[in-house]
Each structure stands twice: as C-alpha cells, then as structure tokens.
N, C-alpha and C positions, 0 to 999 in steps of 0.2 A: 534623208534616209527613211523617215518615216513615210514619208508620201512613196518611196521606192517597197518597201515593205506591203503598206498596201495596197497599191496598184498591183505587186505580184500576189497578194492575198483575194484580190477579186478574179485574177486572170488564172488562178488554180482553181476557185471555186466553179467558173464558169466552165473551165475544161472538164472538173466533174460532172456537172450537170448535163455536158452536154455526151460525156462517156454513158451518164446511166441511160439517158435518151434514147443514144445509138442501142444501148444493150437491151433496153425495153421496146425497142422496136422489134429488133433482132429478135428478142424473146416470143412476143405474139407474132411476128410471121413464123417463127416454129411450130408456137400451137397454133395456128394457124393451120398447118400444113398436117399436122396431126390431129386436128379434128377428127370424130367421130364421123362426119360427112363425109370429108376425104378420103379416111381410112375406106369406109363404105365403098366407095367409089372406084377404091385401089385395088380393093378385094376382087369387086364384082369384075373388073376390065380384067384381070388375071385370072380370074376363075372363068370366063369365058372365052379364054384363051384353049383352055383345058379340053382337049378331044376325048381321052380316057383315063382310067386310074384305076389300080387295084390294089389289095391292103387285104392284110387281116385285122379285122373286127376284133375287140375284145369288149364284154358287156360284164361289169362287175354291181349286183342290186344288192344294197340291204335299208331294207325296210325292217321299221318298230312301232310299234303302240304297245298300250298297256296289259294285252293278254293274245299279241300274234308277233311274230316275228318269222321274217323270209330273207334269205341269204341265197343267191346264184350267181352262175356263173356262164357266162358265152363266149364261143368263140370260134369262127366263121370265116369264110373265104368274101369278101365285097370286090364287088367288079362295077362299075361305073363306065358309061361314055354319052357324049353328048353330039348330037348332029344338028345344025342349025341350031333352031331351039325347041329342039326334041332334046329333055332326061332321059336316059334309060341307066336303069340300076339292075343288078342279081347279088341276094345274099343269102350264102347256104352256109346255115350251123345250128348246133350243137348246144343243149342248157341243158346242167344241170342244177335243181336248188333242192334246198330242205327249209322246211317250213314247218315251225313250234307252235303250234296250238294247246293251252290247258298241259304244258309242258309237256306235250307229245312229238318229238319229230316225224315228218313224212315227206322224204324224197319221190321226187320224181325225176326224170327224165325226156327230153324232148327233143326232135329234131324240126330243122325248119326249114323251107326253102320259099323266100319272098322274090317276086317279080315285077318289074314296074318296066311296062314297053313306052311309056311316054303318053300313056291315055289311061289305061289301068292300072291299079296293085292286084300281085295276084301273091295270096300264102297257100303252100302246104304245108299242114303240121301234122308230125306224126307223133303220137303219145300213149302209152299203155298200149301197143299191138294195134290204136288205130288212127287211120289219117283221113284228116279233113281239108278241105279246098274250097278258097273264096276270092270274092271279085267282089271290086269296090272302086269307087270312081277317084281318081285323085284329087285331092281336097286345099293342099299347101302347098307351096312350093320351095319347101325345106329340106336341100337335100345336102349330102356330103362338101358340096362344092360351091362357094358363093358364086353364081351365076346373073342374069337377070333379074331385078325384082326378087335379088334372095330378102335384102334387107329390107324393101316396101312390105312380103308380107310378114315378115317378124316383126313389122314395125306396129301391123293392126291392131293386133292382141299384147304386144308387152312395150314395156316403157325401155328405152337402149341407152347404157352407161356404158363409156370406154373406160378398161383398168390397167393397171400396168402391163407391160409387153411382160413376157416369160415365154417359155418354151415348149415343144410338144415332138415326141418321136424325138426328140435330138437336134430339132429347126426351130430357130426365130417364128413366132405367131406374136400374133393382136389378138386380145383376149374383150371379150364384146358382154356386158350383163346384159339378160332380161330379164325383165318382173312383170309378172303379168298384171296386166292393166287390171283385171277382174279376177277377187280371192274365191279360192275353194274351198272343199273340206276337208277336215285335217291333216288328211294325206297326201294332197295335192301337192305338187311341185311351187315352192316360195321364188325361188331363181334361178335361173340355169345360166350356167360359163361358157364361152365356144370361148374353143382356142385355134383360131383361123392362122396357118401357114401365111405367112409375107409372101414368098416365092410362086403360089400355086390357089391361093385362095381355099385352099381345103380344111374343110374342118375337123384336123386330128387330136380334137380333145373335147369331150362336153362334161360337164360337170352338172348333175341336176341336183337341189338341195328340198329337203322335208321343208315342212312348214317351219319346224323348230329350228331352221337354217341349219341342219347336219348335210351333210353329202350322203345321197341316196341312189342316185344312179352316175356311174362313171363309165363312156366309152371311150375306148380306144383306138388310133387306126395306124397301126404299127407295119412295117414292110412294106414302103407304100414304095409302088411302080409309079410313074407318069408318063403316060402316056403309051402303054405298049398296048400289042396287036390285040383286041377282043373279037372274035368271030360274032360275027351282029345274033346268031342263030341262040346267043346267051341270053338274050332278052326277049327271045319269045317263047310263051310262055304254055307249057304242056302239062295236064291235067293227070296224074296217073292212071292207070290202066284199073277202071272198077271204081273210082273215087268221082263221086258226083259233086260239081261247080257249085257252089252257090252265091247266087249274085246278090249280096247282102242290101246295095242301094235298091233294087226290085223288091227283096221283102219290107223294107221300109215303107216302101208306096204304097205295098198291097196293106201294110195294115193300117198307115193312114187313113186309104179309101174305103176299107173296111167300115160298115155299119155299124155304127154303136150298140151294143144288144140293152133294151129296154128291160128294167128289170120288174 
C-alpha cells in the first residue's frame, strides 16, 4: 500500500511538473509574440497598409514653472494619405491659450494651416491680423501612422518600453514609452506615450510628460475615417496671396556661411 501511495505520489508530482513546463512554455511563446519587436513589426505592416485617414485633432498644453504658466487649446481638421512611400499630411486649426506671467494673463489666438507634400513642411500662421509662411525640409519620420521605419527613427533619439494595452477613441491600442536617450532643460519633454490603434497602426493618443513626470501635452485624434476619398490637390501646398515663403533651411546656411564679424 505504501509502495502504491508512493508511486502515485511521484506520478502526480511529475504530471505537475510537467503542467507548469507546458504552461511556461505557453507563457514565453505569448510574450514572445507580444514583444515589443513584434508588436513594432505588427504596427508598421498595418500602418502601411493605410492609403488615407482623417480625424479631428485635439491639442490640449499646460505648461508650469515657478513664475510662467500656459494653458491652450487646439483643434483641427488632419487629413493624411500615403502613395508608395510618399507621406502626405494637411492640418488646419485653431489655438486658443492664456498664458500668466508676474500673475498677469495674456490670451492670444491663432490659426494654422501646416502642409507636408512628402518632401517639404510647409506652415501658415495667422496671429494678431498677421500671417507668416515657411518651408523646411523634413527631418523625421514621425507621423500619424506607423509606417516604414516609423519605429527605426523613434528608436535613434529615445530608449522604447512596451506598457500595458488600454484604449484610444474607443479602440484597442498598444501603448509604446519613449525616453529620450539625451536629458534637456527643465522644460523638456521626460517621456512621451503613443497610444497606436491594433487595427490601423495609427497614433490616436500621445501623451507627452514635463520633466517632473506631469502630463504636459496631450493629443487626440477623434473621428477618425480610414481610408476615404482625399483629392491629392490637399497636399499641395499654396502660399497666400501677399504672404512671402520663407525657406527656413536656406536661412540656416546663409548664416552658417556668414563671416564671422571681427570684433
């Protein structure tokens, strides 16, 4: 009876051992498969999928230090579409903020309309009765929609943590940290959240945090269409009538090559 006892005493223990095996397998081929590599991978093959999208923008800022504080608000029509691997974006809105100095507020007002035909950024801004217009070369390729090489170049400059799943617009997203590799001053952005759609690879949440790890800038991209008709003629890009371009990378060079004045 006793040799019966323990022989079934060894053959339950081995059938455990070999349950937690199977379930610690099981367990790393899940994270496995949930990796931050894969997820990346999941993103970008879906998001390159993406012909068009459009959404309303929502840009909610508050900034503090010890003697300024600024509080705005945006919000805007984004239109997006992708050809090959040409980006084109257009985003037209709206900020208001007020901003406390020496316990003074001072509102302002502004309109905007940003352009990106797949080679250049182009902004109008129109503020106090006057508007200005620039050209500037694109520099990242960080846009709405994980694409190609979204997460190679968010990889250069910041260090990438997967966090829990949660939600955005009302859809399942993967939530991605960065930290940037290189600290700034005080004001500088410590970490910023994307909250990337599963279905679409789109980035309908970013969450950027102060140094002091507060939330400081939050956008949103609410209404979102996929994939409907955008007449290509939204992404090129026309200067107002009297408003002179300025190519911002051209005045960088001129004063580069600018002579040093001897003093």
């Amino acid at each position: 009876m006793k040799e019966d006892i323990g022989m079934s005493s060894v053959m339950n223990h081995s059938w455990v051992v070999v349950l937690i095996g199977t379930l610690a397998g099981s367990w790393s081929a899940v994270r496995a498969e949930d990796s931050l590599e894969a997820i990346a991978k999941r993103l970008e093959e879906v998001g390159s999928k993406l012909k068009s999208m459009s959404a309303t923008q929502i840009v909610e800022v508050q900034s503090e230090s010890a003697d300024f504080k600024m509080v705005s608000h945006t919000s805007g029509k984004y239109e997006y579409m992708r050809k090959g691997d040409t980006t084109m974006w257009r985003l037209e809105s709206e900020t208001t903020s007020v901003s406390t100095v020496a316990g003074k507020d001072v509102k302002m007002e502004q309109k905007m309309t940003m352009v990106c035909d797949g080679k250049f950024n182009y902004t109008v801004s129109e503020m106090m009765g006057q508007k200005t217009a620039m050209k500037s070369a694109i520099q990242k390729n960080i846009t709405s929609v994980a694409g190609k090489g979204f997460f190679e170049t968010l990889r250069k400059d910041n260090t990438l943590k997967l966090l829990p799943e949660d939600k955005a617009d009302g859809k399942a997203a993967y939530v991605i940290e960065a930290v940037p590799k290189s600290k700034g001053p005080e004001m500088s952005i410590s970490r910023t959240h994307y909250f990337m759609l599963k279905e679409s690879g789109i980035v309908a949440k970013t969450v950027m945090f102060d140094a002091q790890g507060k939330p400081m800038t939050t956008v949103l991209m609410t209404n979102l269409k996929i994939n409907p008709e955008i007449p290509g003629e939204r992404f090129v890009f026309k200067a107002p009538e009297g408003v002179q371009l300025m190519d911002t990378d051209a005045m960088k060079n001129r004063h580069k090559q600018a002579p040093e004045k001897k003093p």
